[in-house]
C-alpha positions, 0 to 999 in steps of 0.5 A, a space after each residue: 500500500 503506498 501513500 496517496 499523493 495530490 499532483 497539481 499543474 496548469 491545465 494542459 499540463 498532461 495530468 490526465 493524459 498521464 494520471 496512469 503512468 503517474 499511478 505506476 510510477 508512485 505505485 498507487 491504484 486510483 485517480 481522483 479529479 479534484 476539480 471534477 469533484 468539486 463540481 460534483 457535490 452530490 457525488 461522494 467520491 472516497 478520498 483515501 490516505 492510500 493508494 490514490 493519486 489526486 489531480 488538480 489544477 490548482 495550487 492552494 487546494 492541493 495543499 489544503 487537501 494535502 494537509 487535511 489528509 497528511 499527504 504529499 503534494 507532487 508539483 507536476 514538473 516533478 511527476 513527469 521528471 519520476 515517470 520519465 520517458 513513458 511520459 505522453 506529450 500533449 497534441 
């Protein structure tokens, strides 16, 4: 079981495109779009200290999240340096 992380960029910024291998290479399982979240109040999606990697465009609620759920914020400068080459650029 590896600890949950919460990776934030701009948009476009390849977090989607590359929230798998981003998963593979911390060793967690999930993905969960912060920002896709937030606008889905009613949808109850379980935010986990473990095995989930978090993606959001935006800088203070990584670390408000990360905080609350004592994990590690990732600057995705630093992902994509920890998933190396089979990272995808965008088109």
């Amino acid at each position: 079981m590896a600890e949950s992380i919460v990776v934030y960029g701009p948009m476009a910024s390849g977090k989607s495109l590359n929230a798998e291998a981003i998963c593979q290479a911390y060793g967690l399982k999930r993905v969960v779009e912060l920002d896709e979240r937030l606008q889905r109040k009613g949808e109850d999606w379980q935010l986990s200290q473990n095995d989930v990697v978090m993606l959001t465009n935006d800088q203070a609620l990584a670390e408000r999240t990360a905080q609350r759920m004592r994990v590690k914020t990732v600057a995705i400068t630093e992902a994509r340096l920890r998933v190396g080459a089979a990272w995808r650029a965008l088109r």
